[in-house]
Backbone as numpy.savetxt, mean C-alpha at the origin, in Angstrom:
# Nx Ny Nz CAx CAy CAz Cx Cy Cz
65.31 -56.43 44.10 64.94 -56.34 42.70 63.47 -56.71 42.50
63.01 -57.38 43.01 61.56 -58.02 43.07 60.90 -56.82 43.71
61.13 -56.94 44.68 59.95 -55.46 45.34 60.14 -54.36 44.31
61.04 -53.98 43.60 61.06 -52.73 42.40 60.15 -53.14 41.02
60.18 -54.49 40.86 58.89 -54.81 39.62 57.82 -54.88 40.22
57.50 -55.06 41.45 56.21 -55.32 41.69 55.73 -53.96 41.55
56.91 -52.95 42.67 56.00 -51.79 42.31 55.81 -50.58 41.12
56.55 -51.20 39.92 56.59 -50.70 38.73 55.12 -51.03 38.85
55.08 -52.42 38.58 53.71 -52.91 38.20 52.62 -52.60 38.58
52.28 -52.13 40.02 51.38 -51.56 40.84 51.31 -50.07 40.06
52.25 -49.50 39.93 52.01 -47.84 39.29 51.58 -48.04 37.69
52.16 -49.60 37.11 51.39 -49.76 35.69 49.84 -49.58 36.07
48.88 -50.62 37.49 47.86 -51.39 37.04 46.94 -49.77 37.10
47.55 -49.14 38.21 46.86 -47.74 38.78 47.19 -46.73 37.32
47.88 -46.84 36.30 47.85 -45.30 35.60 46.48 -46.09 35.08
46.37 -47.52 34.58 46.16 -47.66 33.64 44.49 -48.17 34.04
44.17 -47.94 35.17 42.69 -47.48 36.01 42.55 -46.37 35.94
43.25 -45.93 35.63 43.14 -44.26 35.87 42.63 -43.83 34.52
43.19 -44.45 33.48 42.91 -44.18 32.36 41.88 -44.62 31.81
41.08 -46.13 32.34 40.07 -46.78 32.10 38.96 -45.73 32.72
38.98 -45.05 33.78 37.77 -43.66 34.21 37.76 -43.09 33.18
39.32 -42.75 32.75 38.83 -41.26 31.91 38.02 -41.66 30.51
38.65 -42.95 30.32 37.84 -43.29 28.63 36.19 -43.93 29.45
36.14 -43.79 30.39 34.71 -44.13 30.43 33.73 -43.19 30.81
34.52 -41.55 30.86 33.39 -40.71 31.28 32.65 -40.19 30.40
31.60 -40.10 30.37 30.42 -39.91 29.30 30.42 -38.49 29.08
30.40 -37.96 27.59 30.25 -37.05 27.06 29.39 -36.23 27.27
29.35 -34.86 27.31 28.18 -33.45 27.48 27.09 -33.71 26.70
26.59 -34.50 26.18 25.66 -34.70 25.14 24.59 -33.55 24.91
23.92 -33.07 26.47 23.42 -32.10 26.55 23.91 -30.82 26.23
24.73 -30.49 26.73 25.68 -29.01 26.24 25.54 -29.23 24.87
26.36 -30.27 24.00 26.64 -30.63 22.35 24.96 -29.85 22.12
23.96 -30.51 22.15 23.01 -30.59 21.64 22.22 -29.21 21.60
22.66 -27.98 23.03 22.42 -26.94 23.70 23.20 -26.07 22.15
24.23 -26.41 21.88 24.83 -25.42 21.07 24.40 -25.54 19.45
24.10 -27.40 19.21 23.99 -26.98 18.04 22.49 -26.46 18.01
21.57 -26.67 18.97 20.12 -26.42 18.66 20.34 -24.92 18.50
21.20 -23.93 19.17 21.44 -22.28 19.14 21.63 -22.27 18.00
22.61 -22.67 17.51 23.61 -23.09 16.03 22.47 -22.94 14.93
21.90 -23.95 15.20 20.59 -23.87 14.00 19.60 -22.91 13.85
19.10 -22.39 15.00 18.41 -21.06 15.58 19.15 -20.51 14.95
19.76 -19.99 15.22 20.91 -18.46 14.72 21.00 -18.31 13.32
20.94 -19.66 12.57 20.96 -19.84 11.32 19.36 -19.42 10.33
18.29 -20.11 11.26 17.12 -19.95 10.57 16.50 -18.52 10.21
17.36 -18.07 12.11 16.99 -16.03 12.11 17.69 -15.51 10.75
19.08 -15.69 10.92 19.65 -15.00 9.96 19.29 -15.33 8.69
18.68 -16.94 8.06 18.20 -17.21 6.78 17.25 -16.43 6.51
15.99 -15.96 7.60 14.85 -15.53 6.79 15.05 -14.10 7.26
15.81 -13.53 7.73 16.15 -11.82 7.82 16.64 -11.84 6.15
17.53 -12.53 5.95 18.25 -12.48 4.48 17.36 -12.24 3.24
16.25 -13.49 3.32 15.05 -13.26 2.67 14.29 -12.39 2.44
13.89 -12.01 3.71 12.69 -10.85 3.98 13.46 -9.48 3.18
14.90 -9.18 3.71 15.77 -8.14 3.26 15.38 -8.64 1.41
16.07 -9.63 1.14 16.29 -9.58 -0.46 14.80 -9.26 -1.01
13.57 -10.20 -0.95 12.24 -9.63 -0.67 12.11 -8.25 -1.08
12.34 -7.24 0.04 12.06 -6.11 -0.22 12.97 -5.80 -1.58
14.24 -5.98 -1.27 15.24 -5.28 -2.16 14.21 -5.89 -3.95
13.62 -6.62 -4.03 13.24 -7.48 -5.47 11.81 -6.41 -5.52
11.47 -6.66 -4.45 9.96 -5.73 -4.56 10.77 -4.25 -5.06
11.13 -3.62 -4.29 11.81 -1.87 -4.16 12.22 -1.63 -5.94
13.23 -3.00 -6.45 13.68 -3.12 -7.83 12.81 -3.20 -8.84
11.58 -3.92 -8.48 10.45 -3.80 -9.44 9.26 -2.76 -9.42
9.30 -1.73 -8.69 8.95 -0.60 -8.90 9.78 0.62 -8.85
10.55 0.58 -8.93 11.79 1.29 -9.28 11.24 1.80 -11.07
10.78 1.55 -11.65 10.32 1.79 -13.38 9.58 2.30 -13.27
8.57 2.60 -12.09 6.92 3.18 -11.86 7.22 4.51 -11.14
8.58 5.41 -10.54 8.96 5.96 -10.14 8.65 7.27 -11.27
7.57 8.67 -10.84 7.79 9.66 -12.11 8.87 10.18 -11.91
9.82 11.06 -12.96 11.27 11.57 -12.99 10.42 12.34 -14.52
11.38 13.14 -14.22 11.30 14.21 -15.74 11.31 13.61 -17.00
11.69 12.34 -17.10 12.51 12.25 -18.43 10.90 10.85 -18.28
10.14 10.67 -17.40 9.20 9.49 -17.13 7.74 10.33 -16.08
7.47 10.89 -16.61 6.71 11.95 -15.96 5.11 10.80 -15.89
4.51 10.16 -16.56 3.55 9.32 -16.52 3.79 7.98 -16.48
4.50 7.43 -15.40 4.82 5.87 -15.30 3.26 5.18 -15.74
1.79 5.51 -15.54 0.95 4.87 -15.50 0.77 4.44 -17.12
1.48 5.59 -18.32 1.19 5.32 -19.18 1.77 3.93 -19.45
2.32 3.21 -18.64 3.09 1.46 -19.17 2.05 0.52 -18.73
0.99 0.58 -17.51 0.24 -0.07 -16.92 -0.96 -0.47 -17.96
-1.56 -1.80 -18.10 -2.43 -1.96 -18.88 -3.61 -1.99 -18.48
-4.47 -1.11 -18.64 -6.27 -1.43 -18.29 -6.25 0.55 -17.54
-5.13 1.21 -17.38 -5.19 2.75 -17.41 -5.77 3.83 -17.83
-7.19 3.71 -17.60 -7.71 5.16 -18.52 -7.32 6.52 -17.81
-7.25 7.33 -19.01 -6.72 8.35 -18.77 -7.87 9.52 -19.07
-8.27 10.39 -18.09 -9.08 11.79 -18.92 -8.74 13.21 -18.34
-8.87 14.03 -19.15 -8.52 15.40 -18.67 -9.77 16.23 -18.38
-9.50 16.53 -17.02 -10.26 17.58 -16.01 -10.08 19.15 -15.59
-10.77 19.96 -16.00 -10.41 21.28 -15.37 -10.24 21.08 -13.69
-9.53 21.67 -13.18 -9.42 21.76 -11.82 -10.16 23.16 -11.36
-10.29 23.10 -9.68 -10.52 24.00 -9.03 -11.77 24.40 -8.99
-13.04 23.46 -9.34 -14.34 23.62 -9.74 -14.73 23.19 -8.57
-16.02 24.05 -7.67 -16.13 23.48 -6.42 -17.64 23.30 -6.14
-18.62 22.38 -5.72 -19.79 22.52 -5.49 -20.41 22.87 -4.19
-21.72 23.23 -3.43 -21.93 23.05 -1.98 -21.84 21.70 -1.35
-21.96 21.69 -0.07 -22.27 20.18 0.25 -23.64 19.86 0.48
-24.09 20.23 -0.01 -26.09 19.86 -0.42 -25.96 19.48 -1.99
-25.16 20.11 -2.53 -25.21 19.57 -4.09 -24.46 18.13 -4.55
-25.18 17.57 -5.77 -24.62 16.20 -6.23 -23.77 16.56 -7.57
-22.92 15.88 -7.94 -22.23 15.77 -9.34 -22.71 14.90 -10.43
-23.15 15.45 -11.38 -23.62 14.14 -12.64 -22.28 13.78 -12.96
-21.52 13.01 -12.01 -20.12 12.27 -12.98 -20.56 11.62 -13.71
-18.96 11.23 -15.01 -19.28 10.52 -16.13 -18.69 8.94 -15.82
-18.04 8.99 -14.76 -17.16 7.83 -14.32 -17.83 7.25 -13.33
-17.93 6.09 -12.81 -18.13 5.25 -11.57 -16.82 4.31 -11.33
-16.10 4.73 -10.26 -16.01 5.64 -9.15 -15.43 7.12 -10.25
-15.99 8.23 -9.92 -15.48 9.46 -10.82 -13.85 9.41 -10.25
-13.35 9.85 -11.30 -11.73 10.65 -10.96 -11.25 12.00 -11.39
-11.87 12.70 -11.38 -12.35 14.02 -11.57 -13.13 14.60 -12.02
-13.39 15.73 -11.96 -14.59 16.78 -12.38 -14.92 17.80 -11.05
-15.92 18.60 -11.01 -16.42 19.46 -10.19 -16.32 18.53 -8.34
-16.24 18.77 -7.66 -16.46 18.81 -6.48 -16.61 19.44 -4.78
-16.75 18.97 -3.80 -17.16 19.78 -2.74 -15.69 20.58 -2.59
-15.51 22.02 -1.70 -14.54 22.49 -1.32 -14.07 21.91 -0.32
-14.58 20.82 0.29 -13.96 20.14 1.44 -13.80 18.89 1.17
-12.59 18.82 1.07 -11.54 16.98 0.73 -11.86 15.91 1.84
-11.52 14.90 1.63 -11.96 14.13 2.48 -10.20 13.30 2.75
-10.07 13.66 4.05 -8.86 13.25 4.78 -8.28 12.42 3.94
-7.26 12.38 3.38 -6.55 11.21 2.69 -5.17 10.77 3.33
-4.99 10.90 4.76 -3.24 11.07 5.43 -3.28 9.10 5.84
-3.92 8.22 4.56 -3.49 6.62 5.12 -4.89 6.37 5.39
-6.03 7.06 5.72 -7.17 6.76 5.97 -8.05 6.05 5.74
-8.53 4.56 6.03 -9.32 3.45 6.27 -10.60 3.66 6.18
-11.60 3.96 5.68 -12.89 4.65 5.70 -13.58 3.11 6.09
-14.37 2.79 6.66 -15.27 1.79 7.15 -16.60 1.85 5.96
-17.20 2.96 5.98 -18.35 3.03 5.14 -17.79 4.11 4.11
-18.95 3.91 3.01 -19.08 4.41 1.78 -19.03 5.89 1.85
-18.15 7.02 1.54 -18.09 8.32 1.50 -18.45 8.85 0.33
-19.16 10.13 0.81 -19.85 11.10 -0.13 -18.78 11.03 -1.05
-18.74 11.11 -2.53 -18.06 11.01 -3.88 -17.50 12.28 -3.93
-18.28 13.45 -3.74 -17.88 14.77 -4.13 -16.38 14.75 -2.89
-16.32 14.45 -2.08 -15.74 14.94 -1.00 -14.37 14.41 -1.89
-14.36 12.47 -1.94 -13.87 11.75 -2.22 -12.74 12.61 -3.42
-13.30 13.35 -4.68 -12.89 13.57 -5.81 -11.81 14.57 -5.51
-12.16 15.64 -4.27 -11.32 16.90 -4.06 -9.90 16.30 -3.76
-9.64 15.10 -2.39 -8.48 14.80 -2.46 -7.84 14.41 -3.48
-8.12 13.90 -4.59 -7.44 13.40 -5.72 -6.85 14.47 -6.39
-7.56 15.90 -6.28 -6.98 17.07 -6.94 -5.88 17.37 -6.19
-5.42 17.22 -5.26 -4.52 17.35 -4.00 -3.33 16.25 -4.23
-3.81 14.97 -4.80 -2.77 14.17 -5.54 -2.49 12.84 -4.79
-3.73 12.64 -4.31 -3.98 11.58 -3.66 -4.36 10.10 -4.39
-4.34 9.05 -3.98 -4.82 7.66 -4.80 -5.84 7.15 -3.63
-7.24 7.31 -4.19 -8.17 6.55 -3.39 -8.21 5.48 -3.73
-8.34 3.97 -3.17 -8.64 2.85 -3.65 -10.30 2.36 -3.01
-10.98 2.28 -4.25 -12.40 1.75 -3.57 -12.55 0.53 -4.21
-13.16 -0.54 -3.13 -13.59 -1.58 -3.30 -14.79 -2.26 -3.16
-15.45 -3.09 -3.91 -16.95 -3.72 -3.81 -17.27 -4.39 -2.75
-17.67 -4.01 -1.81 -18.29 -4.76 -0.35 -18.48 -6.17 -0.42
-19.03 -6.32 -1.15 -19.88 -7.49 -1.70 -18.47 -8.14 -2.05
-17.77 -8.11 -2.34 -16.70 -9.06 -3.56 -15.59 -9.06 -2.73
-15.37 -7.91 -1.74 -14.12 -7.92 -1.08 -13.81 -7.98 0.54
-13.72 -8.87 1.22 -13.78 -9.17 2.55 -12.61 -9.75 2.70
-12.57 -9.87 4.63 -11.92 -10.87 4.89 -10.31 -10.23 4.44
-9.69 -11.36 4.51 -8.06 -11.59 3.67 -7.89 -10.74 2.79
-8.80 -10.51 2.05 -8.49 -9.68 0.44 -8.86 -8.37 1.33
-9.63 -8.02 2.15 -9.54 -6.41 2.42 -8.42 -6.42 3.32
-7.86 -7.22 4.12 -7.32 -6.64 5.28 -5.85 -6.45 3.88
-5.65 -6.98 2.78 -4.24 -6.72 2.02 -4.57 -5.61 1.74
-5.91 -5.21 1.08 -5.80 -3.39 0.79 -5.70 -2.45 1.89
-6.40 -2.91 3.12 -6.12 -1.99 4.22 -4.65 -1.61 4.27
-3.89 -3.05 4.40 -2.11 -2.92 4.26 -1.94 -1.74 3.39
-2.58 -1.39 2.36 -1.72 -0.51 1.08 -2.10 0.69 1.81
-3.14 1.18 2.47 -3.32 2.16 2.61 -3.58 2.47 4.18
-3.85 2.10 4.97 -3.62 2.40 6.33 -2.15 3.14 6.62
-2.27 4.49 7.16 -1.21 5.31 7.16 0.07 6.24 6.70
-0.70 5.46 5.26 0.43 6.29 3.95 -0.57 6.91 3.69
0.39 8.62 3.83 0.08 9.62 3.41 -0.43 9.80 1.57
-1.46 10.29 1.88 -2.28 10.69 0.29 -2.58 9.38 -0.51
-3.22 8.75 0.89 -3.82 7.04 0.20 -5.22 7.25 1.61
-6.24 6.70 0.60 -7.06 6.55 1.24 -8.06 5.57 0.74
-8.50 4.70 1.78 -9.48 3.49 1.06 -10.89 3.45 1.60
-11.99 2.93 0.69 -13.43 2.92 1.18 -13.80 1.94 0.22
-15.10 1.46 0.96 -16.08 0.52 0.33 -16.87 1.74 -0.89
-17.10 0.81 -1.79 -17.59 2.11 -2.87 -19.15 0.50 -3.40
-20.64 0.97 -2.94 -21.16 -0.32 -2.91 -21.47 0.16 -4.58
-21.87 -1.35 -5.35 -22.17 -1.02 -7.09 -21.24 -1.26 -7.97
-19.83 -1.05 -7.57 -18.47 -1.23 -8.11 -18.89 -2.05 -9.14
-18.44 -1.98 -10.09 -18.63 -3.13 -11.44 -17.34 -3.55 -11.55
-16.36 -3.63 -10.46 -15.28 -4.53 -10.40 -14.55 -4.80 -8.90
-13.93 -5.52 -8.71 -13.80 -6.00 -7.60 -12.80 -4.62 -6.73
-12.21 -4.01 -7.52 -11.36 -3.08 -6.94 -11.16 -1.68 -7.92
-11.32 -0.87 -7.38 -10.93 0.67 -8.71 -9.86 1.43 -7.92
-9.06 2.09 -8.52 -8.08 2.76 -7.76 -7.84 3.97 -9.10
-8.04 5.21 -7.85 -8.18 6.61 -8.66 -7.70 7.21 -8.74
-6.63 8.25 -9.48 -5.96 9.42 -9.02 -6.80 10.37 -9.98
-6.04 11.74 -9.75 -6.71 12.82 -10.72 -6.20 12.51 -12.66
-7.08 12.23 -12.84 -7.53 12.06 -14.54 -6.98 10.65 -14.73
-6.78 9.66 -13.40 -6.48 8.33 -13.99 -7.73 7.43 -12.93
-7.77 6.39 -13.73 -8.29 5.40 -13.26 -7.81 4.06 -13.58
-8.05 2.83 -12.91 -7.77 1.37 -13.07 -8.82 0.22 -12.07
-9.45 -0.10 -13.34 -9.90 -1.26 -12.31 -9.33 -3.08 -12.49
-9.13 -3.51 -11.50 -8.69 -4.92 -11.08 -9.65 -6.00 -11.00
-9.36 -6.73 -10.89 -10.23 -8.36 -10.10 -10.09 -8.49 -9.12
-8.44 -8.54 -8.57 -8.24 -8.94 -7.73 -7.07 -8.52 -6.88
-7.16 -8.21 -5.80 -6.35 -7.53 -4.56 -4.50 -8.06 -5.20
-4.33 -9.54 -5.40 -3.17 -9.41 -5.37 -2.56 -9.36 -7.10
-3.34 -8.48 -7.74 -2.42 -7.84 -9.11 -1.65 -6.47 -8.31
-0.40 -7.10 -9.17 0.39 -6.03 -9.33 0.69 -4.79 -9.45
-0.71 -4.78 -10.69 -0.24 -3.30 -10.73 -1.20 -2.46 -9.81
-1.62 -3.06 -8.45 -2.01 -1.97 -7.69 -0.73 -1.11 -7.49
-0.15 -1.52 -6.97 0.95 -1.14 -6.41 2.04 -0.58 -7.42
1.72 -0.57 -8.68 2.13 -0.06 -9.57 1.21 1.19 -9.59
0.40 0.88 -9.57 -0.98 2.73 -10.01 -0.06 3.56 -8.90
-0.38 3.10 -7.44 -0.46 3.54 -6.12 1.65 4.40 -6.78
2.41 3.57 -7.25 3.78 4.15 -7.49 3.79 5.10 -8.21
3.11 4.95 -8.77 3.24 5.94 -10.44 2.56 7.32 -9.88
1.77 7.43 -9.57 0.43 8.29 -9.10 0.01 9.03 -8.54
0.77 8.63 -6.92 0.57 9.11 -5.97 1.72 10.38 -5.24
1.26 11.65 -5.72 1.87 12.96 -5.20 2.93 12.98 -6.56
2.35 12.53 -7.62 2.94 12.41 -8.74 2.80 14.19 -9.64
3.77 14.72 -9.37 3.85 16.19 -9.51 3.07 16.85 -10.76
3.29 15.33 -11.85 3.08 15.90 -13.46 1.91 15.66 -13.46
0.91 14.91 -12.77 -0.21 14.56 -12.74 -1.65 15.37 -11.97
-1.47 15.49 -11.08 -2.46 16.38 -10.23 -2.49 17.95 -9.86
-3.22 18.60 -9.90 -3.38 19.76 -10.08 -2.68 21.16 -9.03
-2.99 20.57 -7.61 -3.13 21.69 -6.45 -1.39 20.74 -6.08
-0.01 21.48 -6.12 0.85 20.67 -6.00 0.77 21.29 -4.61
1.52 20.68 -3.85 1.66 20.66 -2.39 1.01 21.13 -1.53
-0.53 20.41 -1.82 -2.03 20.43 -1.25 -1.85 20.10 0.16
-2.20 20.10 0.92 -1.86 19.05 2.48 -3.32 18.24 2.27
-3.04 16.55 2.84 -4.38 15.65 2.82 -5.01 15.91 3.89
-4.60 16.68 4.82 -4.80 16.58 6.53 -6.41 17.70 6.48
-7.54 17.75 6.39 -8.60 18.45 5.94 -8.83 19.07 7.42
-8.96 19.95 7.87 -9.12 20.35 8.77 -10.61 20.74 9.45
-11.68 20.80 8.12 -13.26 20.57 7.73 -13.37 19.39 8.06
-12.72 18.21 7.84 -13.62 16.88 7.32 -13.68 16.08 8.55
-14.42 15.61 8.64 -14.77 15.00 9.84 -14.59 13.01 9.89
-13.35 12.33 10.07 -12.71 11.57 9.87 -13.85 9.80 9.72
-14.45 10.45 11.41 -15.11 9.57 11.95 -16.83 9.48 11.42
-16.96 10.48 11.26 -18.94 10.70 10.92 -18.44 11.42 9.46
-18.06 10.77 8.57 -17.86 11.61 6.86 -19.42 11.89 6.33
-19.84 12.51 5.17 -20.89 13.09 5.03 -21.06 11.12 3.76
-22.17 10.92 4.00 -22.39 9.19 3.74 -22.53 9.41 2.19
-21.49 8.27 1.64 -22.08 7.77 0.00 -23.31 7.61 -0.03
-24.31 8.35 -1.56 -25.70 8.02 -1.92 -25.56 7.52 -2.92
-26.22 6.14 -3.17 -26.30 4.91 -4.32 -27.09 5.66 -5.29
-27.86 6.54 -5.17 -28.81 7.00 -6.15 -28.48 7.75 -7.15
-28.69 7.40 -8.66 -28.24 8.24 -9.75 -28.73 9.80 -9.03
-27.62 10.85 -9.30 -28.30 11.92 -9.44 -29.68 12.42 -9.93
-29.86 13.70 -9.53 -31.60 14.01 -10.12 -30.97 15.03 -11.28
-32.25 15.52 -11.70 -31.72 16.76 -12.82 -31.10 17.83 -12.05
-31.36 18.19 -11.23 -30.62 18.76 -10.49 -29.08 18.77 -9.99
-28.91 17.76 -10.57 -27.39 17.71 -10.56 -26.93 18.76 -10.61
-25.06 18.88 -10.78 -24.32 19.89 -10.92 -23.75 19.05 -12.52
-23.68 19.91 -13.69 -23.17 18.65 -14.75 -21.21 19.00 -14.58
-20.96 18.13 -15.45 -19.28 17.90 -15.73 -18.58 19.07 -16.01
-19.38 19.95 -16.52 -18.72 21.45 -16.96 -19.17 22.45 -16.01
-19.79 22.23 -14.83 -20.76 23.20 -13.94 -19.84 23.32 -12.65
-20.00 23.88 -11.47 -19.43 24.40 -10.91 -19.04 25.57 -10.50
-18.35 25.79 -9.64 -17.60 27.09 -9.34 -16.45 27.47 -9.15
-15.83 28.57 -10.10 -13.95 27.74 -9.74 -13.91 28.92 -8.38
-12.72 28.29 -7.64 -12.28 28.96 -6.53 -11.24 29.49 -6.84
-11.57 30.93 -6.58 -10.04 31.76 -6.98 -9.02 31.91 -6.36
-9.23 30.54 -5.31 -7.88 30.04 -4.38 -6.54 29.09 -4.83
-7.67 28.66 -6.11 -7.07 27.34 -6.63 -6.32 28.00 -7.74
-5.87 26.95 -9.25 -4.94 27.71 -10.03 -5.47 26.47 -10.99
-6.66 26.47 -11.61 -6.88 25.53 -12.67 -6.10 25.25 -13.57
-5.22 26.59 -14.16 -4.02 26.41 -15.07 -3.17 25.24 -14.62
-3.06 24.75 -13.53 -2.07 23.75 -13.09 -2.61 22.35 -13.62
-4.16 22.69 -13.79 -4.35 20.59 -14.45 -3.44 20.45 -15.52
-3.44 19.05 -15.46 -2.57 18.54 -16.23 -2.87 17.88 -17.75
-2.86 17.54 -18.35 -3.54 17.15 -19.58 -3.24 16.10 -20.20
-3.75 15.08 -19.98 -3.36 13.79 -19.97 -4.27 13.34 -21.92
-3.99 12.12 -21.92 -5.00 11.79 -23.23 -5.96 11.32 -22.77
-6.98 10.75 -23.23 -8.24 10.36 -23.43 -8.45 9.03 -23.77
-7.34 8.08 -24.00 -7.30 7.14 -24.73 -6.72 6.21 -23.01
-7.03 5.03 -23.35 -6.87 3.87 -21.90 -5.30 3.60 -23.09
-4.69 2.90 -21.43 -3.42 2.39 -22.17 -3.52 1.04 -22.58
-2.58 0.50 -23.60 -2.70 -1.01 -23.76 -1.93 -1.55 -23.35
């Protein structure tokens, strides 16, 4: 009977060593820490994908109103600081000749028969005006900006608007009497500053905007214009020699009947 408690007791002292290992083996701490650090990762990706997504979806929703449709054919007429003027189309000058525009930067009137590439195009320096004016008849939005006023951070955001979108094209325009102008055919808008709104409101409303520009399904892609060496902006008022606002030559390629006829009056 004695030798049977002892060795109960012996199989007590051993489970219960056995059990003193197991409560003393130290936890994965590393693994734990491996999963939640993924855990949190996985979380931060998916938080700011969520963002960036809703982001767009808030941006996409707030120009969603600037969209033309039949029944909204001039979204620009809601934009405030919008002048509006009406241009004969299809009026063409040489490229030795200047335009007496009435506008700085002009947004229509007479110009060269050769457009100046508008397929997203980044212009580095100041481009001949006449060239500048033809794509807009084509239904393009040039955005020009004051050298002087706009560098750095604030150009590389306009480059963003227009580097590679079709029938947008941007240049230094030197003289600007505002920090930014953005043109289509018979509209204009000038800004202060790169991050107003309604660039990107003009650029919605405006651009290949059917009711608005003259030559409809123009191509920007110029097959004349020479991307890299453009014919150079001249700072100098015209001479008498100009070509005036009513002068020109229409091309009986074009279909002037197609301008559009906007008012005369800026919006409020």
């Amino acid at each position: 009977m004695t030798s049977g408690k002892k060795t109960k007791a012996a199989r007590s002292s051993v489970a219960a060593a056995r059990s003193s290992v197991v409560a003393k083996k130290p936890k994965p701490w590393g693994t734990i820490i491996a999963v939640i650090a993924v855990l949190a990762l996985a979380g931060t990706v998916f938080g700011y994908a969520y963002a960036q997504i809703s982001e767009k979806n808030r941006q996409e929703a707030a120009l969603a109103k600037w969209q033309p449709s039949e029944e909204n054919k001039d979204p620009s007429d809601q934009i405030q600081g919008v002048v509006k003027k009406e241009y004969p189309a299809g009026k063409h000058v040489q490229p030795t000749q200047r335009v007496a525009y009435d506008q700085s930067p002009p947004f229509g009137g007479p110009h060269d028969g050769a457009w100046a590439n508008c397929t997203g195009v980044v212009y580095a320096k100041p481009v001949r005006t006449e060239n500048m004016v033809h794509s807009l008849e084509h239904g393009a939005v040039w955005i020009a900006y004051n050298p002087d006023q706009i560098t750095g951070e604030a150009l590389d955001k306009l480059k963003a608007k227009a580097d590679g979108q079709q029938y947008t094209m941007l240049s230094p325009y030197p003289g600007l009497d505002k920090p930014v102008s953005l043109q289509s055919w018979g509209h204009q808008l000038k800004v202060e500053s790169v991050d107003d709104e309604r660039i990107d409101q003009f650029i919605k409303s405006l651009r290949r905007n059917q009711y608005t520009y003259p030559e409809i399904g123009a191509t920007c892609d110029s097959p004349t214009f020479d991307i890299d060496n453009p014919p150079p902006f001249v700072a100098e008022k015209p001479g008498a020699d100009a070509v005036p606002m009513d002068g020109g030559t229409t091309d009986p390629t074009e279909n002037p009947s197609a301008a559009p006829t906007p008012t005369t009056q800026p919006s409020s």
